[in-house]
C-alpha positions in Angstrom: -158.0 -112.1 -123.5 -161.5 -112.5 -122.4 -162.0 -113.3 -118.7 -164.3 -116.3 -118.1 -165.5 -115.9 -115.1 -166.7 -112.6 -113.2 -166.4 -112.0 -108.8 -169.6 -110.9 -107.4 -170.3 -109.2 -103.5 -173.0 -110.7 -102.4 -174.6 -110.3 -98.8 -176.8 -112.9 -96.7 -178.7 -112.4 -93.5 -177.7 -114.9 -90.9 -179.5 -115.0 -87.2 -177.8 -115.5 -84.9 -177.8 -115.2 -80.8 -175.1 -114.0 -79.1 -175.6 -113.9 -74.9 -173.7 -111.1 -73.7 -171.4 -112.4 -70.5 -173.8 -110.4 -67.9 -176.2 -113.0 -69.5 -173.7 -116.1 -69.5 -172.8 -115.0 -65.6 -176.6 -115.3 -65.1 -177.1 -118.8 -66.8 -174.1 -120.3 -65.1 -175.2 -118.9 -61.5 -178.9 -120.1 -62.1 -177.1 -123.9 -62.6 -175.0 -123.1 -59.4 -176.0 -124.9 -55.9 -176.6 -122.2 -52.5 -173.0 -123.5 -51.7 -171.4 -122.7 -54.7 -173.3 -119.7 -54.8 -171.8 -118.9 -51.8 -167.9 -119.7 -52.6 -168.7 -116.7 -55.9 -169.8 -114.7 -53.4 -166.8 -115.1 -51.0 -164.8 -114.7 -54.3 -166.4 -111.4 -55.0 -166.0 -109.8 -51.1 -162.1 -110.3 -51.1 -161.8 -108.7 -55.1 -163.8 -105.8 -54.8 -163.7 -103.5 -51.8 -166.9 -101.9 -53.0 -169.0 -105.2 -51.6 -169.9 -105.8 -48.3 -172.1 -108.0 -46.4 -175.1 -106.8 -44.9 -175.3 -108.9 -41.7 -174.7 -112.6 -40.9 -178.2 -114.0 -40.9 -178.9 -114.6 -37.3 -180.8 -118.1 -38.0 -178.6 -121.1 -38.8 -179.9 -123.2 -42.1 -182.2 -126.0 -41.2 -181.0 -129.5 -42.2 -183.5 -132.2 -44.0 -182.4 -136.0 -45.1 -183.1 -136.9 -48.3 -186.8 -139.0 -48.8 -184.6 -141.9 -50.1 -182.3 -142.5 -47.1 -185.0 -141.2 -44.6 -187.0 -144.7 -43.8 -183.3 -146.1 -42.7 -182.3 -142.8 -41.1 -182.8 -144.6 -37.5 -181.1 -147.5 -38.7 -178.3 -146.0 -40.6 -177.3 -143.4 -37.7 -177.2 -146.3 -35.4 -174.5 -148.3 -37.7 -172.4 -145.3 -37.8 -172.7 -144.6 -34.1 -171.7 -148.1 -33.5 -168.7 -148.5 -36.5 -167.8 -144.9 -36.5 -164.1 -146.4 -38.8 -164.0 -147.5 -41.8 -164.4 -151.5 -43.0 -160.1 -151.4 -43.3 -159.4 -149.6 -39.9 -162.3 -152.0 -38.2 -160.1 -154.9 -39.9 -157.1 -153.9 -38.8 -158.0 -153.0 -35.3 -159.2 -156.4 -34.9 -156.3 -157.6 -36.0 -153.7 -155.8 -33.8 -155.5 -157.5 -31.0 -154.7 -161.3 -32.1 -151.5 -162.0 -30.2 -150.1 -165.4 -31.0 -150.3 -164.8 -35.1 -147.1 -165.4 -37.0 -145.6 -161.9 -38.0 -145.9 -163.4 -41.5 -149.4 -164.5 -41.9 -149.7 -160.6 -39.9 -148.1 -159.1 -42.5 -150.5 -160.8 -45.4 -153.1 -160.5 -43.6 -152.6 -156.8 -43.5 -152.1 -156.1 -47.1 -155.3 -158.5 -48.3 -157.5 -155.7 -45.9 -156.8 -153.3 -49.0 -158.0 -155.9 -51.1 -161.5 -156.3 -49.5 -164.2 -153.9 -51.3 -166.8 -151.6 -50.1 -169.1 -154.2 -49.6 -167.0 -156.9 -47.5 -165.6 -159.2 -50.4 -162.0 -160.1 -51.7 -161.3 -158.9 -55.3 -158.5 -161.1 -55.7 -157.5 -164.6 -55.7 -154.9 -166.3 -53.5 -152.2 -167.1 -56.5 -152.7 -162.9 -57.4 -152.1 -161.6 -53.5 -149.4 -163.7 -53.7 -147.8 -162.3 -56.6 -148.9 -159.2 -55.6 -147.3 -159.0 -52.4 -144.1 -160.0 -53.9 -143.8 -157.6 -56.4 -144.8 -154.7 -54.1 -141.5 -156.1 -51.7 -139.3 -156.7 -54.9 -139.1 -160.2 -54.4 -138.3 -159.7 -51.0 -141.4 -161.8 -49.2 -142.4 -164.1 -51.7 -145.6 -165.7 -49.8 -146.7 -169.3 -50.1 -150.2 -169.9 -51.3 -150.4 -172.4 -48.1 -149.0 -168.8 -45.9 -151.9 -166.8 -48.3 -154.6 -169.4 -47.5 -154.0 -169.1 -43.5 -154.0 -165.4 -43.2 -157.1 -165.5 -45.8 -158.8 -167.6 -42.9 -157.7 -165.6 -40.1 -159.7 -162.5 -42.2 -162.0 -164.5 -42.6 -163.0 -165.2 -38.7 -163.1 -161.2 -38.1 -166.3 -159.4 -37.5 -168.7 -159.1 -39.4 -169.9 -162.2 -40.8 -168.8 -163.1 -43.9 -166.1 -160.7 -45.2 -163.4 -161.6 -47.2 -165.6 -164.1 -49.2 -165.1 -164.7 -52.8 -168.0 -164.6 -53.9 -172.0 -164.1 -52.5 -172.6 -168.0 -52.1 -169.1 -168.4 -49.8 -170.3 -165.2 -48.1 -173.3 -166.9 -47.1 -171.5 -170.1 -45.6 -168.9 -168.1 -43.6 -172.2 -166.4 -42.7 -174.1 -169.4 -41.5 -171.1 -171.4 -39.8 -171.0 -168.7 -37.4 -174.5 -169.4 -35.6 -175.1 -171.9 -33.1 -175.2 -175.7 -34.7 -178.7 -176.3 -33.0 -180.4 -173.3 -34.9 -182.9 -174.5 -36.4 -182.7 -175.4 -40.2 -179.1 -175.0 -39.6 -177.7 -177.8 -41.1 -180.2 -177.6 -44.0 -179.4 -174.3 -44.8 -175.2 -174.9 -44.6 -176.5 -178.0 -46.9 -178.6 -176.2 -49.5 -175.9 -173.3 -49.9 -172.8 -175.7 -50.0 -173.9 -178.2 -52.5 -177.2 -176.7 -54.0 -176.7 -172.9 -54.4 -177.5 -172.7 -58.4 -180.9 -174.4 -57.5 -181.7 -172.5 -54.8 -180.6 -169.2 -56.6 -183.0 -170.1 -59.4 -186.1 -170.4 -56.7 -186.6 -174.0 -58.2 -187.5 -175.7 -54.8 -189.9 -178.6 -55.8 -186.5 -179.7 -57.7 -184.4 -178.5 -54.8 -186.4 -180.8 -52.3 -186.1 -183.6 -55.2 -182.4 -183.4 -55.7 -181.9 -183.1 -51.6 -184.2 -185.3 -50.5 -185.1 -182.1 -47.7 -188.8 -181.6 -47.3 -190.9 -178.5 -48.5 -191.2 -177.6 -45.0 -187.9 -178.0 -43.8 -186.9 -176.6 -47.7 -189.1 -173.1 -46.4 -187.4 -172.9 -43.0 -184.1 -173.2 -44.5 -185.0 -170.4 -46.9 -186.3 -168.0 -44.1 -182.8 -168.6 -42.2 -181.0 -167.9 -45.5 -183.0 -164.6 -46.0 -182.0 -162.8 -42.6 -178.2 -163.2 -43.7 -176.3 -159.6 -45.2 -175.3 -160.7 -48.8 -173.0 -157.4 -48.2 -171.4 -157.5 -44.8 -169.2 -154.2 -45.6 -172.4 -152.3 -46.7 -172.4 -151.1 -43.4 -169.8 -149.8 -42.9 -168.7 -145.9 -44.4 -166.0 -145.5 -47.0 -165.4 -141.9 -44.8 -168.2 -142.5 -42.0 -168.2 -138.5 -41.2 -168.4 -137.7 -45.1 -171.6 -140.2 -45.1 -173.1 -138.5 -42.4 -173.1 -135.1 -44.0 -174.0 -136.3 -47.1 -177.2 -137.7 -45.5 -178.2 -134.2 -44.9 -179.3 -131.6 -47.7 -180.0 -127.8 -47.1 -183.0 -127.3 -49.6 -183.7 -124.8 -51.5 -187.7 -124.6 -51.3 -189.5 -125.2 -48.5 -192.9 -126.5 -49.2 -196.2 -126.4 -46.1 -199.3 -127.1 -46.0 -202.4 -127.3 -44.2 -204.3 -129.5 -46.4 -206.5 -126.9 -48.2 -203.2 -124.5 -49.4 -199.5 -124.3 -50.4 -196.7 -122.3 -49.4 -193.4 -122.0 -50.9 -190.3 -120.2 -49.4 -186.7 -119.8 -49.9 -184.2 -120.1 -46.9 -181.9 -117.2 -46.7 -179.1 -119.4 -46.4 -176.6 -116.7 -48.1 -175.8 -113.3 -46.9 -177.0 -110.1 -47.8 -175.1 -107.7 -49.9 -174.7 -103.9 -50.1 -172.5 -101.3 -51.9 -169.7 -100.2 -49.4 -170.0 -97.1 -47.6 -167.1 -95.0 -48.8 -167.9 -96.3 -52.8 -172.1 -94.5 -52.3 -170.7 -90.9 -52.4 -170.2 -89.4 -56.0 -166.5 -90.5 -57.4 -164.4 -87.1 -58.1 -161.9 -87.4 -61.3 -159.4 -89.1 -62.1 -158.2 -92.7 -61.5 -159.6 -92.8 -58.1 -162.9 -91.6 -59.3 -162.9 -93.9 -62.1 -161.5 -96.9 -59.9 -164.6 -96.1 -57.7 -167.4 -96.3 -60.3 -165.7 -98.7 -61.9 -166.0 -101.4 -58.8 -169.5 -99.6 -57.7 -170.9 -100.7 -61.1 -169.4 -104.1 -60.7 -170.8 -104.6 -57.6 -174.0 -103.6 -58.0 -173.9 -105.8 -61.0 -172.8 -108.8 -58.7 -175.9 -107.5 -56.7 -178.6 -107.6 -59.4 -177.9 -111.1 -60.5 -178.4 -112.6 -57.2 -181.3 -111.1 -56.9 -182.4 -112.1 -60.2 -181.0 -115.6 -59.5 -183.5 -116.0 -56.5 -186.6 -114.5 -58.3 -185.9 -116.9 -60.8 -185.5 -120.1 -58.9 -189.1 -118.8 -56.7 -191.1 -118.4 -59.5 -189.5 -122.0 -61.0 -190.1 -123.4 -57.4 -194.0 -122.2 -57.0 -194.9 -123.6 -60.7 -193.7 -126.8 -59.6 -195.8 -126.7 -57.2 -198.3 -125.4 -58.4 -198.1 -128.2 -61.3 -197.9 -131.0 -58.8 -200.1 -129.7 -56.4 -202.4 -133.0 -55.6 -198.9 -134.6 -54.6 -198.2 -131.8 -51.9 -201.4 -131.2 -50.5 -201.8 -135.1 -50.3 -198.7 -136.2 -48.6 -196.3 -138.6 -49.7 -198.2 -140.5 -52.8 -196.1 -140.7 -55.8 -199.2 -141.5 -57.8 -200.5 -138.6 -57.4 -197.8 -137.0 -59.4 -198.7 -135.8 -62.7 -196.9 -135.7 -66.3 -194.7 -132.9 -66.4 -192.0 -131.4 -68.6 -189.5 -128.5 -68.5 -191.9 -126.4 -71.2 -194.8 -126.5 -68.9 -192.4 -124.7 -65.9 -191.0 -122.7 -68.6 -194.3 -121.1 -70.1 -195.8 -120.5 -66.4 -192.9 -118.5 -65.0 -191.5 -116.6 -68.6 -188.1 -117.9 -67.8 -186.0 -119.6 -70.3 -186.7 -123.3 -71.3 -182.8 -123.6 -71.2 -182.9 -121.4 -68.0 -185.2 -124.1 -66.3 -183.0 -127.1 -66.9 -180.2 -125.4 -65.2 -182.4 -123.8 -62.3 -183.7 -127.3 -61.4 -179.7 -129.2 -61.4 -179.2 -130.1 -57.9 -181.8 -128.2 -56.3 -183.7 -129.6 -53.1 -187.5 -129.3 -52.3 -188.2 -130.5 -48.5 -191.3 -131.3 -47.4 -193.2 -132.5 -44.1 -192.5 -135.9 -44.9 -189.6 -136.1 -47.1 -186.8 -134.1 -49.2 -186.5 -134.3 -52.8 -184.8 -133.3 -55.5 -186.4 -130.9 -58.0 -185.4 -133.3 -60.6 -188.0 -136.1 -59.2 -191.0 -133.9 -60.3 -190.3 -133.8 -64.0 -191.8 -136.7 -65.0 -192.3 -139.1 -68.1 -195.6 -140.0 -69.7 -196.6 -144.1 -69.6 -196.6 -145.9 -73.0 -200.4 -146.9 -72.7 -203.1 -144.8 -73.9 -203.4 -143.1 -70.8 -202.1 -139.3 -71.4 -202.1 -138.1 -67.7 -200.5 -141.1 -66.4 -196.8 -140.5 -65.2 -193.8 -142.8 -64.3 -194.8 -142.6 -60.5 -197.7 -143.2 -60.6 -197.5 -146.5 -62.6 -194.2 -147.6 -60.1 -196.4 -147.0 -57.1 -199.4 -148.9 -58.7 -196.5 -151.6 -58.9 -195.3 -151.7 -56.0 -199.3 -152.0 -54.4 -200.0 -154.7 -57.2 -196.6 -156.7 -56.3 -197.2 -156.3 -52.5 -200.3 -158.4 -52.4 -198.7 -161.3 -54.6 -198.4 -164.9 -53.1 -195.1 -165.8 -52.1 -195.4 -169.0 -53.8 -196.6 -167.9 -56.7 -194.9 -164.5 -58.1 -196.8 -162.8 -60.8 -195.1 -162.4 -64.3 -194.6 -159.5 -66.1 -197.5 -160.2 -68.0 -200.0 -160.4 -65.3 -198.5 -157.6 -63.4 -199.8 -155.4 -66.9 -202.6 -157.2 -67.1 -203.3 -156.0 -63.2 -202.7 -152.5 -64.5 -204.7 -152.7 -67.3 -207.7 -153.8 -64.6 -206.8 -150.3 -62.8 -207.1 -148.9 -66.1 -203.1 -148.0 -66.8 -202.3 -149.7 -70.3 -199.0 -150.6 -69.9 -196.8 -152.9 -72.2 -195.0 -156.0 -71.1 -191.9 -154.6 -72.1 -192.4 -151.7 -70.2 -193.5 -153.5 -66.8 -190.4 -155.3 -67.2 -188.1 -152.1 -67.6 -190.3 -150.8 -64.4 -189.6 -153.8 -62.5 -186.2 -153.3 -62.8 -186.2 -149.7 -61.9 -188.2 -150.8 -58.1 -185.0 -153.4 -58.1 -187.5 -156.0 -57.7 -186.6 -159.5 -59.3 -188.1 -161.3 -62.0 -190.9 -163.8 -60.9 -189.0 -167.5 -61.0 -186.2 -165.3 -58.7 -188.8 -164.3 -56.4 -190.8 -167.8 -55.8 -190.2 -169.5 -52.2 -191.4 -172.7 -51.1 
């Protein structure tokens, strides 16, 4: 019998890259933060008795706030000095201190405080806390939505203004029943948000004053009082007031001066020193102690070399960023100065890795005189027009120059706010000043119209 078909060896050339796990260690540590850096290197000093630390550094890490909470840095430090407890414990405490309340409405009042969010409002109705509150007793305390209601208005007279509301227009009553009845514009303002609120919300004021019969002139006072009100009463306050605090402050990784004419770029030497231990430096004998030695001298001088490699990398990634954006830094803080730039760019000027940079550049800080940023912020995004050395920033802060010189009572669409770029010469679509807008968190024009 014949056979009908015949095997045949045949051999194909395949590429492939394989990173060896010196070279994965690398990678992983270039992606790592100074903190987490510093936890491997803990790690390391309590497995291998051939490591040691050179000498504390005798200077302690300088601290920056970040650029984006630095203009309320005053502000904000002054809120946490004066609520240094959370929204729930600030609740409660004002609550321990009412005397003659009924151990009941107590009781409710105390388990709607875990219902209040973040930002001051209730996230359940009265029929829900309730059933809620029964179910967590086992039908022990079944409340009564008339019992609900009353301890709903006792949180509700509790400091600050307007917490426990329902929703942003009963935030802003609860708000504005708390100032003197002879404010003025009082009563209009009470009337507008009461009975008018969808009106008002829409900025429609010539039918506002129809429908109300208030004038434009009372209509603009009423609107001003409105405006000084919080729409978030709990925003104040800190889910973990110490945790905010340190969260507010960065240690940065590059260190950025000037004197207007030149740049400088440094590294803090936030993390300690290392050196090979001094009974592992002699020559190892034989043997398993000799071969224990140069087995933990190797890795530790391994552990060594990629630190160092670590940091050369990040500087030469830190000065081509600067280099790249130097109008920005020798200018001071004027995001439109920032040019177009992309991860090849860094990537070609230092030899490093394109894949290398990405991970460098993941949570890394950059302070400056006037602000800390993360490294991130300086990649940036080319416009949609036909301008090829226009970047994201530098369209937002054209924005934000074009929008602050609008009239009040008469916004500008998205359409003219292109067509004011195009007169600066940035060609910008509609659609794209729209997406913009949105990024500034700045609302669309019939939302930003007052009387």
């Amino acid at each position: 019998m014949k056979a009908t078909g015949k095997s045949r060896l045949t051999q194909d050339q395949l590429l492939r890259q394989r990173l060896l796990p010196q070279q994965m260690r690398f990678a992983a540590m270039l992606e790592q933060t100074d903190d987490e850096i510093a936890d491997e290197i803990e790690l390391e000093l309590s497995e291998n008795p051939a490591l040691e630390k050179v000498d504390e550094p005798d200077n302690e890490p300088r601290y920056y706030t970040p650029r984006a909470a630095a203009a309320d840095e005053d502000e904000r430090r002054q809120q946490i000095r004066e609520y240094d407890d959370t929204l729930a414990e600030h609740l409660s405490n004002q609550l321990s201190e009412i005397a003659d309340i009924d151990p009941a409405l107590r009781r409710i009042a105390e388990y709607m405080i875990g219902a209040i969010d973040p930002n001051g409002y209730m996230t359940r109705t009265l029929p829900q806390i309730s059933e809620d509150i029964s179910m967590a007793t086992e039908r022990r305390f079944i409340p009564t939505i008339e019992q609900v209601r009353a301890a709903a208005e006792i949180l509700r007279s509790l400091d600050p203004a307007g917490v426990g509301a329902q929703d942003l227009r009963d935030c802003l009553l609860l708000q504005l029943r708390r100032l003197p009845a002879d404010k003025p514009f009082i009563k209009e303002a009470i009337e507008i948000v009461r009975h008018w609120f969808d009106i008002f919300a829409n900025r429609n004021f010539r039918r506002l004053s129809e429908e109300t019969g208030i004038s434009e002139q009372d209509l603009r006072g009423a609107n001003a009082l409105i405006s000084t009100l919080n729409p978030k009463p709990g925003s104040e306050f800190s889910a973990d007031p110490a945790r905010s605090v340190a969260e507010s402050a960065v240690t940065p990784d590059f260190i950025v001066e000037t004197d207007g004419e030149t740049l400088t770029v440094s590294m803090p030497n936030t993390l300690p020193e290392l050196q090979i231990e001094q009974s592992f430096r002699a020559d190892s004998g034989e043997g398993d102690a000799g071969e224990f030695i140069r087995t933990r001298r190797s890795q530790a001088l391994t552990f060594i070399d990629l630190l160092r490699r670590r940091r050369e990398a990040l500087m030469k990634i830190g000065r081509a960023i600067v280099t790249l954006q130097a109008p920005f830094f020798l200018n001071g803080d004027n995001e439109s100065l920032l040019r177009p730039m992309v991860l090849r760019q860094v990537a070609d000027r230092t030899g490093v890795d394109l894949t290398a940079v990405s991970r460098a550049i993941n949570g890394k800080w950059l302070a400056t005189e006037w602000g800390v940023y993360p490294l991130k912020s300086f990649f940036t995004h080319r416009g949609n027009g036909d301008n090829v050395d226009l970047s994201t920033p530098a369209i937002l802060a054209a924005m934000r120059e074009i929008l602050a010189e609008e009239l009040p009572d008469s916004p500008l669409s998205d359409e003219a706010i292109a067509a004011a770029l195009a007169l600066r010469g940035l060609k910008v679509a509609r659609r794209t000043v729209a997406k913009y807008r949105d990024r500034l968190g700045i609302l669309p024009a019939r939302l930003r119209k007052k009387a």
